[in-house]
DRENLO-708864 format. One record per residue (C-alpha): residue in three letters; x, y, z. Coordinates in steps of 0.05 Angstrom, whole numbers, padded with zeros to 5 digits, always signed. Layout:
ALAXYZ;...
# end
This chain:
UNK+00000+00000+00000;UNK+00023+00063-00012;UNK+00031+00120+00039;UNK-00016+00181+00023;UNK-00020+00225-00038;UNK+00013+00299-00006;UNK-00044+00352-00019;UNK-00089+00298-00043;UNK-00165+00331-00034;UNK-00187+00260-00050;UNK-00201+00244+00021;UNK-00249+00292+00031;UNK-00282+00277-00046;UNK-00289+00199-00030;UNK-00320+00217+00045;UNK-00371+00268+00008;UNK-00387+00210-00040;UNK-00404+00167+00013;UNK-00455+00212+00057;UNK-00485+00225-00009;UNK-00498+00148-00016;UNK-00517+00147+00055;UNK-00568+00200+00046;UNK-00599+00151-00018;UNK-00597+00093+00024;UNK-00543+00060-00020;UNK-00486+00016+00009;UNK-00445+00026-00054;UNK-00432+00054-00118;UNK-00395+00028-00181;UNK-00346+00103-00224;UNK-00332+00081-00289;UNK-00286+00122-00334;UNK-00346+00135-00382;UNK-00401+00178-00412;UNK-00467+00161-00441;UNK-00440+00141-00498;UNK-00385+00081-00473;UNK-00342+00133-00507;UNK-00261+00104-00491;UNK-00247+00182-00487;UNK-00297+00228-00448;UNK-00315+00310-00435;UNK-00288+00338-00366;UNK-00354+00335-00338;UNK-00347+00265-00351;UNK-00290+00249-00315;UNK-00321+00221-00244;UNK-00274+00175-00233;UNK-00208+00226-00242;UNK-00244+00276-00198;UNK-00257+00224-00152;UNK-00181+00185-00144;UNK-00137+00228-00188;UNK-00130+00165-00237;UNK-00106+00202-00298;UNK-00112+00132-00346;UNK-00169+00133-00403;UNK-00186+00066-00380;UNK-00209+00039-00310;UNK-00262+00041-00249;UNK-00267+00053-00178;UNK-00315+00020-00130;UNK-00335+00050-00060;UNK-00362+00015-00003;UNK-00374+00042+00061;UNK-00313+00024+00097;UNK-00267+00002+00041;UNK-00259+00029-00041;UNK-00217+00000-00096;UNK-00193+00028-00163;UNK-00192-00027-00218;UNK-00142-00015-00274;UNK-00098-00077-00337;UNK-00029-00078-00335;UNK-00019-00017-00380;UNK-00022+00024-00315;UNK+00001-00022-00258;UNK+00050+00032-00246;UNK+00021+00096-00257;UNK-00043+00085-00212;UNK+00004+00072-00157;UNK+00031+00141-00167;UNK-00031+00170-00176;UNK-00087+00143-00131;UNK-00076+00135-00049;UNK-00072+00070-00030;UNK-00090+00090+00033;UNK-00158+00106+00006;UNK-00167+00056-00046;UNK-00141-00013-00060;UNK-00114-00021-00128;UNK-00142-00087-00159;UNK-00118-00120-00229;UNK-00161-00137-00288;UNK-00170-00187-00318;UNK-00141-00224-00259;UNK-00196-00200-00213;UNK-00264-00160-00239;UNK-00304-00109-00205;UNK-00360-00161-00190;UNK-00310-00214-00159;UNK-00281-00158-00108;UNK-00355-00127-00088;UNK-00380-00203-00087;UNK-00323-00210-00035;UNK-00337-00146+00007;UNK-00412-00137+00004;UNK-00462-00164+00050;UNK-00528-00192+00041;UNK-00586-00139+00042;UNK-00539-00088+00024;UNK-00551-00039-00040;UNK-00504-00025-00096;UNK-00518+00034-00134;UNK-00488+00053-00208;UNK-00505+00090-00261;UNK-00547+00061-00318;UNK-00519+00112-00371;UNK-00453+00095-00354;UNK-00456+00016-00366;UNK-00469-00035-00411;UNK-00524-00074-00405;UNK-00483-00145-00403;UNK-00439-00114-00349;UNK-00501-00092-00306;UNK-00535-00159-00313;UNK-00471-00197-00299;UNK-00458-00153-00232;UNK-00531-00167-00216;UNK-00527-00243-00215;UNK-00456-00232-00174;UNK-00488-00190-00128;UNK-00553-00239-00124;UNK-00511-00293-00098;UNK-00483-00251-00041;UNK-00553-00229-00015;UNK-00545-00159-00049;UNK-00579-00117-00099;UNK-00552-00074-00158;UNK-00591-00008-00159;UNK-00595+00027-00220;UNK-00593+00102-00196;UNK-00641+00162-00240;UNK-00573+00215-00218;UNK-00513+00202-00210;UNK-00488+00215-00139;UNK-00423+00241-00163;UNK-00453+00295-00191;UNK-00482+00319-00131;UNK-00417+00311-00088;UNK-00373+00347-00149;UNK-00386+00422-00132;UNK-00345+00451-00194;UNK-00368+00399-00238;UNK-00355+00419-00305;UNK-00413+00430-00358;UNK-00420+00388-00428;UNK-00380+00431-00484;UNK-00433+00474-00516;UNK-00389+00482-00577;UNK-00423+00478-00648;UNK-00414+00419-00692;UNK-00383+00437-00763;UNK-00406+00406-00839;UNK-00344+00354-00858;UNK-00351+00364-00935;UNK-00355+00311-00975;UNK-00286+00333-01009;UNK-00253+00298-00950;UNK-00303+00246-00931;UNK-00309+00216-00991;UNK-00382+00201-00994;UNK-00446+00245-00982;UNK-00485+00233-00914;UNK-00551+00217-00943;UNK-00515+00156-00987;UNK-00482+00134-00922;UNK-00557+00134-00885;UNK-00583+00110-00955;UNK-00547+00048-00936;UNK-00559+00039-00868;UNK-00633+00046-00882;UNK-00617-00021-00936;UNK-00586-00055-00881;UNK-00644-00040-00827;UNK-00692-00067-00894;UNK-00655-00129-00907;UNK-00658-00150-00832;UNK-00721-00136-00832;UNK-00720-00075-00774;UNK-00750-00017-00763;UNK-00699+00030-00731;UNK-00623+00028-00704;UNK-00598+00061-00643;UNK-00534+00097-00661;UNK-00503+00124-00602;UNK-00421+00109-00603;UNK-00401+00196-00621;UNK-00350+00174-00670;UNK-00410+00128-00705;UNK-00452+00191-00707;UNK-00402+00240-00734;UNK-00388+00192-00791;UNK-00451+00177-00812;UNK-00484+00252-00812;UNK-00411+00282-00840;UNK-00409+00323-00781;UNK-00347+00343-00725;UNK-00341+00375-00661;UNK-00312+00394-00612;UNK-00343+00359-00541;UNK-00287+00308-00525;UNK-00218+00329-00518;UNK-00175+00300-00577;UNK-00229+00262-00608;UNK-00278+00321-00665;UNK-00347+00294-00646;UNK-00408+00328-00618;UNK-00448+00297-00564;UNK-00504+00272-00606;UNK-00556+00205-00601;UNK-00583+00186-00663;UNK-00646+00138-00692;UNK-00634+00119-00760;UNK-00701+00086-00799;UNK-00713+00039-00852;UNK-00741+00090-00896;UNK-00675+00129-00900;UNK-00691+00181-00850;UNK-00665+00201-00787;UNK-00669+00236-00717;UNK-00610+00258-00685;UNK-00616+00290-00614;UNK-00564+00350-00605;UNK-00566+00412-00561;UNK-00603+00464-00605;UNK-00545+00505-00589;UNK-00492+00458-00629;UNK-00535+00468-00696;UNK-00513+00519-00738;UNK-00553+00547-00807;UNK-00495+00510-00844;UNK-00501+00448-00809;UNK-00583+00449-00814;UNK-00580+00460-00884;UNK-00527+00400-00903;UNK-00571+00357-00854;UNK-00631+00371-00901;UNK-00705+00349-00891;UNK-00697+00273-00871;UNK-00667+00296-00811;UNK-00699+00317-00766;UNK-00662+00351-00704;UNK-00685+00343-00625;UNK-00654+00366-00566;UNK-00607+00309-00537;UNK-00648+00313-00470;UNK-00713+00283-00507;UNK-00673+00219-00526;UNK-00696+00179-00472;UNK-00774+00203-00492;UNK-00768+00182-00559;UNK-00740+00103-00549;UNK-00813+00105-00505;UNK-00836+00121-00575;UNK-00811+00053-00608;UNK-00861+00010-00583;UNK-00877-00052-00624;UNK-00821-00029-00672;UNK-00761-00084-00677;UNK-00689-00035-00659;UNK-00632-00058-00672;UNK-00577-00043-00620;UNK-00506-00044-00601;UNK-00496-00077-00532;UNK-00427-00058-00536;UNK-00441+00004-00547;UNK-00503+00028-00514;UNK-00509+00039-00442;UNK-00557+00001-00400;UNK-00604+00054-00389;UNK-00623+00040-00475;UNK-00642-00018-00466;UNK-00695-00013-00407;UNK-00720+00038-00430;UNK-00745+00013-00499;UNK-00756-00063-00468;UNK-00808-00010-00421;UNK-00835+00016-00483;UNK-00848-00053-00513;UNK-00805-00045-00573;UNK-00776-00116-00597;UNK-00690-00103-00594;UNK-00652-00144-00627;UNK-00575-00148-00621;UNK-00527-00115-00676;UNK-00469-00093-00695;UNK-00470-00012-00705;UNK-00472-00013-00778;UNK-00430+00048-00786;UNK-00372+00011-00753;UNK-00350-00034-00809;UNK-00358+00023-00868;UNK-00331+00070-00823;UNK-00266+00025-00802;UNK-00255+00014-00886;UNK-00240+00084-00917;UNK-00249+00096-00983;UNK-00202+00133-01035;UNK-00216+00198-01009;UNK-00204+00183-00948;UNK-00142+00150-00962;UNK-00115+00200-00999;UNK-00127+00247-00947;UNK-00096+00210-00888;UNK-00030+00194-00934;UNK-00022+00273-00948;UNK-00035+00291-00865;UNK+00018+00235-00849;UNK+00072+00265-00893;UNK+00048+00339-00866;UNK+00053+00307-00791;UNK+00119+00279-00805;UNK+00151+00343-00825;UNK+00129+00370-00758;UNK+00161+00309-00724;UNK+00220+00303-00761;UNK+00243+00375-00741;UNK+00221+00352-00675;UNK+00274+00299-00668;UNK+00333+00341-00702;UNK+00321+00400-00641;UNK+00314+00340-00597;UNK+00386+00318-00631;UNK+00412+00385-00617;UNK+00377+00413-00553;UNK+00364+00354-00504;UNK+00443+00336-00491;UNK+00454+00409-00461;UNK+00408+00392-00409;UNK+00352+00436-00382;UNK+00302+00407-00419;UNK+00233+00368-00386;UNK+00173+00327-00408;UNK+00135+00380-00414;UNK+00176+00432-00444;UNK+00186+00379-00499;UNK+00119+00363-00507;UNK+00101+00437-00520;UNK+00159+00442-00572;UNK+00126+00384-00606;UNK+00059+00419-00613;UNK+00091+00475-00640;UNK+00113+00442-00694;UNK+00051+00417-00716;UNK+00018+00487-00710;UNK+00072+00517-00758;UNK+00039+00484-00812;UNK-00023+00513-00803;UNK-00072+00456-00816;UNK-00068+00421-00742;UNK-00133+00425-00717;UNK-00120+00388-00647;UNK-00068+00332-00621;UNK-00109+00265-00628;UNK-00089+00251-00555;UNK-00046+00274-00502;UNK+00014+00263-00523;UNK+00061+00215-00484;UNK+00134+00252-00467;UNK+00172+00203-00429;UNK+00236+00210-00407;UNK+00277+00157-00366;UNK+00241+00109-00329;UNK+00178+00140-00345;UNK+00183+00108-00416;UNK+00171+00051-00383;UNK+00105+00075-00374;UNK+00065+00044-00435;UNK+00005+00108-00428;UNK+00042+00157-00380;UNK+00017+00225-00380;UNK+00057+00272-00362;UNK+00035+00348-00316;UNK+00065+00382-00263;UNK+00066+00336-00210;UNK+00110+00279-00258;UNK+00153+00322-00300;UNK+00216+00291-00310;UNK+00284+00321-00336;UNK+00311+00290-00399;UNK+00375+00266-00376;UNK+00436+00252-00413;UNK+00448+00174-00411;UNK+00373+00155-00422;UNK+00322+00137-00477;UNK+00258+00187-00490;UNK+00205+00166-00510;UNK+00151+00215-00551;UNK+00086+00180-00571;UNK+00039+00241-00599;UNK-00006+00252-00664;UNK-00046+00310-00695;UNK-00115+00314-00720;UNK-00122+00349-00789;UNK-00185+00359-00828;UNK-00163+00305-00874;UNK-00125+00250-00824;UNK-00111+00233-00760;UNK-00042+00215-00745;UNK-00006+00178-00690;UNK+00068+00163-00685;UNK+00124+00140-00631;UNK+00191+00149-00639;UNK+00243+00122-00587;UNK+00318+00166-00576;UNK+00378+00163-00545;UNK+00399+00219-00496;UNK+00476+00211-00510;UNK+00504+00142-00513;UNK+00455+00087-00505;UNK+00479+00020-00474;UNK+00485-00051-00506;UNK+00411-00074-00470;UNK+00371-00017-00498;UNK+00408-00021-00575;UNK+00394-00092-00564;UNK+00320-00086-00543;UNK+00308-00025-00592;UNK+00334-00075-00646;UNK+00288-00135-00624;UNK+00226-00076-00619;UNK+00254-00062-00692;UNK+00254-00121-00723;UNK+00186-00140-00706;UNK+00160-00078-00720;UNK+00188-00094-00794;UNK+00155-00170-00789;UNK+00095-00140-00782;UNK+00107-00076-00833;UNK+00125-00135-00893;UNK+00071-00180-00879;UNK+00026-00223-00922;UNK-00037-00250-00907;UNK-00096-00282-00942;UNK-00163-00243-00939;UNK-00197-00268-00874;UNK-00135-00261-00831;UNK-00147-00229-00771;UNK-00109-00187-00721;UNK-00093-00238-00662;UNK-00065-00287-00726;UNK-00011-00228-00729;UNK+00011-00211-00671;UNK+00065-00265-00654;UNK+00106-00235-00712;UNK+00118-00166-00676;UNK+00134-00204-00614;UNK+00177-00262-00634;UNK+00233-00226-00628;UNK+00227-00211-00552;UNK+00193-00274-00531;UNK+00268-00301-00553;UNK+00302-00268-00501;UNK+00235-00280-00449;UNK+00206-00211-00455;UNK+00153-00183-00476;UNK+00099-00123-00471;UNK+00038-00114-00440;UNK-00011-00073-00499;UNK-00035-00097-00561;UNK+00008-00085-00623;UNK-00037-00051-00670;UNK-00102-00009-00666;UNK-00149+00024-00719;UNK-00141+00097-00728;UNK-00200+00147-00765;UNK-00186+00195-00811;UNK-00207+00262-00775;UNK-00243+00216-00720;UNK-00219+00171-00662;UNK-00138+00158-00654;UNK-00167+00091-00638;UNK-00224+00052-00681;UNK-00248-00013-00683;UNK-00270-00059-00695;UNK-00203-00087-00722;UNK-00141-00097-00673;UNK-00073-00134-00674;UNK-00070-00163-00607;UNK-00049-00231-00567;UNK-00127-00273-00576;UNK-00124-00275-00492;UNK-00172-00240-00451;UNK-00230-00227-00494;UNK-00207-00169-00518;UNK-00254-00131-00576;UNK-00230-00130-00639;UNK-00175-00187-00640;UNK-00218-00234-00684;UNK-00234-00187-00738;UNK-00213-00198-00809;UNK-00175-00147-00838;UNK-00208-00112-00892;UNK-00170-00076-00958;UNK-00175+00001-00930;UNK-00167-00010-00867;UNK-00124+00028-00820;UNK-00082+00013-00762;UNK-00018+00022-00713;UNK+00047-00021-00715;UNK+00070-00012-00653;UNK+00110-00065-00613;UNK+00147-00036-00554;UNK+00198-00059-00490;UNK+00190-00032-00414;UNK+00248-00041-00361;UNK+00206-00015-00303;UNK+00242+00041-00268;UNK+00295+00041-00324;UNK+00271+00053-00401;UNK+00213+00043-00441;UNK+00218+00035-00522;UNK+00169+00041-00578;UNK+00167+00041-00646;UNK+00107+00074-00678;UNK+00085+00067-00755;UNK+00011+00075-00790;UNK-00010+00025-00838;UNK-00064+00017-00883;UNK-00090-00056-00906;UNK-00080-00058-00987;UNK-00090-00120-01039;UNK-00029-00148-01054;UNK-00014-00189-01121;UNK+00038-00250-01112;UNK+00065-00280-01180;UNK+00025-00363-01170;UNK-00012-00350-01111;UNK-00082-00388-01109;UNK-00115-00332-01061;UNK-00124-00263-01048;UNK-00083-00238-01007;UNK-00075-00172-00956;UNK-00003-00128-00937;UNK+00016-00069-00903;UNK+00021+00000-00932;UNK+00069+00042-00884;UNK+00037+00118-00889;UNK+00080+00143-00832;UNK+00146+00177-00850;UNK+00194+00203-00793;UNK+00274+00179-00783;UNK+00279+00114-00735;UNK+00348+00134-00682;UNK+00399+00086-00723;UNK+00444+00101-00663;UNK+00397+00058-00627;UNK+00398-00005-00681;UNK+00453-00061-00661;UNK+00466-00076-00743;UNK+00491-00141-00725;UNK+00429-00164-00706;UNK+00386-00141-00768;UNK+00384-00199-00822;UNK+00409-00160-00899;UNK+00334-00168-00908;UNK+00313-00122-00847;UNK+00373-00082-00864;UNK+00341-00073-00929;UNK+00270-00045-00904;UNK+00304+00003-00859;UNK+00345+00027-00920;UNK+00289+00021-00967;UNK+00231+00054-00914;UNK+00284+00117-00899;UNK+00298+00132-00970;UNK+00222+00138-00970;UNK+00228+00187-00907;UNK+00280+00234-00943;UNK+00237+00228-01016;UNK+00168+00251-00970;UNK+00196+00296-00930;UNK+00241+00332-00961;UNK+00214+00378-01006;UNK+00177+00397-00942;UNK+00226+00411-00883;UNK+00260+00467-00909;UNK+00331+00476-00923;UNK+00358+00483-00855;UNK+00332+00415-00840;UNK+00344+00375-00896;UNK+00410+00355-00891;UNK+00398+00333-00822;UNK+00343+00293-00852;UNK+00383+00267-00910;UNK+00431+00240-00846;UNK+00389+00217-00810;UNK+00359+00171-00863;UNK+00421+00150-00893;UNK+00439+00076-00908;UNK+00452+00040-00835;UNK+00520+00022-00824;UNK+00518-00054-00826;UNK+00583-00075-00805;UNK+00620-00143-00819;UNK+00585-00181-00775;UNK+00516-00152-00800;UNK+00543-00169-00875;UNK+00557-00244-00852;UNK+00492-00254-00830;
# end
């Protein structure tokens, strides 16, 4: 356990929590980080469970009993809750090892009521903590408010910033085809309606952005989409502009977000389609209370939206080789600047940004950007403020994992560097992070392969040496939506995790990221985007997929051990810089580009890299 968080006002937040529960007659309450939306990202007013412990992660929950709490958080932030939340307040608790509903079903008592927030869950979780509960002699209460939000004085309010038209120049396809064929699919299963309610879902299908969720250009929105190729989407009237009401047209008609709830009462006897793992619990009573007849699917924006069409692709490829013009400069200051010392996380992170805004089309980052320095890098999703900001020290590795959001892409990148001269264990990891970074950059697949089948290659390398890391290799990316998109992911099959078992689809998008964390010491990643593309092979009896690398910014050959590249992975490095310096540098300027033409030049392979 650790000892106390100094000037922690958590204390005092958690004791206010609990009178409020008292005063409701609850004997606990489930915090998810979540909004009414399952969004992975959320508003500030969203963020209960931060306000709450001071967990900083984007993924995790707390639990409070009366005489005992818990935060609940995988192994991507074993460390950083620790430094975050006080364990003198809260227990923290692994997943998947242990769940939420195994520690309450250990703690609670029979005739004791649970409390949690219906808008906030899915319906399979609630049900699932129910029966848990059950067994014990205790009930799961579905609250009508949120107790948080009566114990968080300066809550703050939902963003009442308007939502903008995204033209069809950079989508790709008009809103009312995309609807058009949403309405086919409702026909052909023979439904009546579908509840959309995922934001990045929404934004797609009505060609619309905003600006409601840090990072992430969606507008808090709910929408009903009907056989008959019209819609209702429920907005604040505040977020609809004359521009945005006019490319909307007259099949869609606009309600204030607050009358959602009314109108899935209006469903009755129609047969909805919904999302379980996307809608919160609080859907689905309320139209099984209206008598409508659900039936379980798929959001059927998720698959279109996850395969981007030419447009699209074009537009991603041309932000990628803007974004890495703004990184590349990055890492030559970083070259020049960091080894004098006086530099810190932060003020690195800020030089970063402000190389993206130079080039005038950076809308937003598409997260917060992870500036790791030292031992931090061992962090996998640090997040750096005041309270953490490290020095970059001569004698250690930083690590930068950041991205932009541009009208026409959404980037995301992680570069890995030396501070002075690294030692033989990190050239040595780097090189095994390399090299399946590469077996996963030149693979071949048939059509059908999906992202758990892939995996292995990115980690072979480490699993030699008995390593290995705890995140998935690969996510999908939008273009000018969420940094991270399913339903496709390239991850171990373990743990049930969404997204592992989907085929790969031509025009698809998604990370190549394999990575190495010495706890307390270094952490390394290497960060590329890829899209899915068709691949011809001279005699080959099926289709098959590859890899498309869109990201361009120099990999620190200081940090590759040659000897260990085979002439083939020698080869890509070679090959994949010469692209760097033939995208970038028309781009960088003239003061830059003859650090850039170093920095990609051929790797120095070395006798014993030749004989191998």
């Amino acid at each position: 356990m650790s000892s106390p968080v100094p000037g922690s006002p958590h204390a005092e937040r958690l004791a206010r929590v609990r009178a409020e529960l008292a005063a409701r007659g609850l004997d606990g309450f489930v915090v998810p980080i979540s909004d009414e939306h399952m969004s992975e990202y959320v508003g500030a007013y969203a963020q209960r469970m931060a306000w709450l412990t001071g967990f900083g992660g984007s993924a995790g929950t707390a639990a409070v009993l009366p005489a005992k709490a818990a935060v609940f958080v995988d192994g991507r932030y074993t460390v950083q809750v620790q430094d975050q939340v006080d364990g003198s307040l809260f227990d923290y608790v692994g997943v998947p090892q242990s769940s939420v509903a195994e520690w309450l079903g250990s703690h609670v008592s029979a005739g004791q009521k649970i409390g949690y927030d219906p808008w906030l869950h899915g319906i399979d979780w609630a049900r699932a903590l129910e029966k848990a509960l059950a067994a014990k002699g205790a009930r799961l209460v579905a609250v009508d408010a949120n107790p948080l939000d009566a114990a968080w004085d300066d809550q703050p309010a939902p963003s009442a910033a308007p939502v903008t038209v995204h033209d069809t120049s950079l989508a790709g396809q008009a809103a009312t085809d995309k609807r058009a064929i949403i309405a086919d699919w409702l026909k052909v299963k023979g439904l009546d309606t579908t509840v959309m309610t995922a934001l990045d879902s929404v934004a797609w299908t009505f060609n619309i952005r905003g600006e409601d969720v840090s990072h992430t250009p969606v507008g808090l929105a709910f929408a009903l989409l009907h056989a008959d190729a019209t819609a209702d989407l429920f907005i604040a009237p505040e977020k609809i502009t004359d521009a945005v009401r006019a490319h909307l047209g007259n099949s869609v008609r606009i309600h204030d977000r607050d009358a959602f709830e009314d109108a899935l009462a209006g469903l009755a006897g129609k047969k909805v389609a919904v999302d379980p793992d996307r809608a919160v619990a609080a859907i689905f009573t309320a139209l099984e209370a209206a008598g409508a007849r659900i039936e379980r699917h798929r959001d059927p924006a998720v698959l279109p939206k996850a395969i981007k069409n030419a447009v699209e692709l074009g537009g991603t490829r041309a932000a990628h080789v803007r974004d890495g013009v703004a990184v590349s400069r990055f890492l030559k200051w970083m070259e020049e600047v960091a080894p004098r010392g006086g530099l810190d996380e932060l003020g690195a992170a800020a030089k970063l940004r402000a190389f993206r805004d130079e080039s005038g089309a950076l809308k937003d980052l598409s997260f917060d950007t992870i500036s790791a320095a030292g031992p931090n890098g061992a962090l996998p999703h640090y997040k750096v403020d005041e309270t953490t900001n490290r020095a970059v020290e001569t004698g250690t590795l930083y690590l930068v994992d950041s991205g932009g959001q541009y009208a026409d892409g959404t980037t995301d990148i992680t570069r890995t560097i030396a501070i002075g001269t690294p030692t033989a264990e990190m050239r040595r990891r780097f090189t095994q992070v390399l090299k399946g970074h590469i077996a996963l950059a030149t693979a071949r697949f048939p059509t059908g392969t999906r992202g758990s089948q892939l995996d292995i290659l990115a980690r072979q390398y480490l699993w030699a040496d008995g390593v290995d890391y705890a995140h998935g290799t690969g996510h999908g990316v939008g273009t000018y939506l969420a940094v991270h998109e399913g339903p496709q992911r390239i991850a171990k099959p373990a743990g049930g995790q969404a997204g592992t078992e989907e085929a790969l689809h031509a025009g698809m998008i998604l990370s190549n990221e394999p990575g190495y964390y010495k706890a307390g010491s270094f952490g390394i990643r290497i960060e590329n985007l890829v899209i899915v593309v068709p691949v011809r092979i001279d005699g080959a009896e099926e289709d098959m997929l590859a890899f498309e690398t869109i990201t361009f910014a120099p990999i620190a050959r200081d940090l590759v051990d040659a000897a260990l590249l085979s002439p083939a992975e020698a080869d890509w490095l070679d090959a994949y810089h010469a692209a760097v310096f033939d995208k970038l540098g028309a781009g960088i300027g003239d003061a830059d580009r003859d650090w850039l033409a170093a920095a990609c030049a051929p790797i120095d392979r070395g006798p014993a890299a030749l004989a191998a």
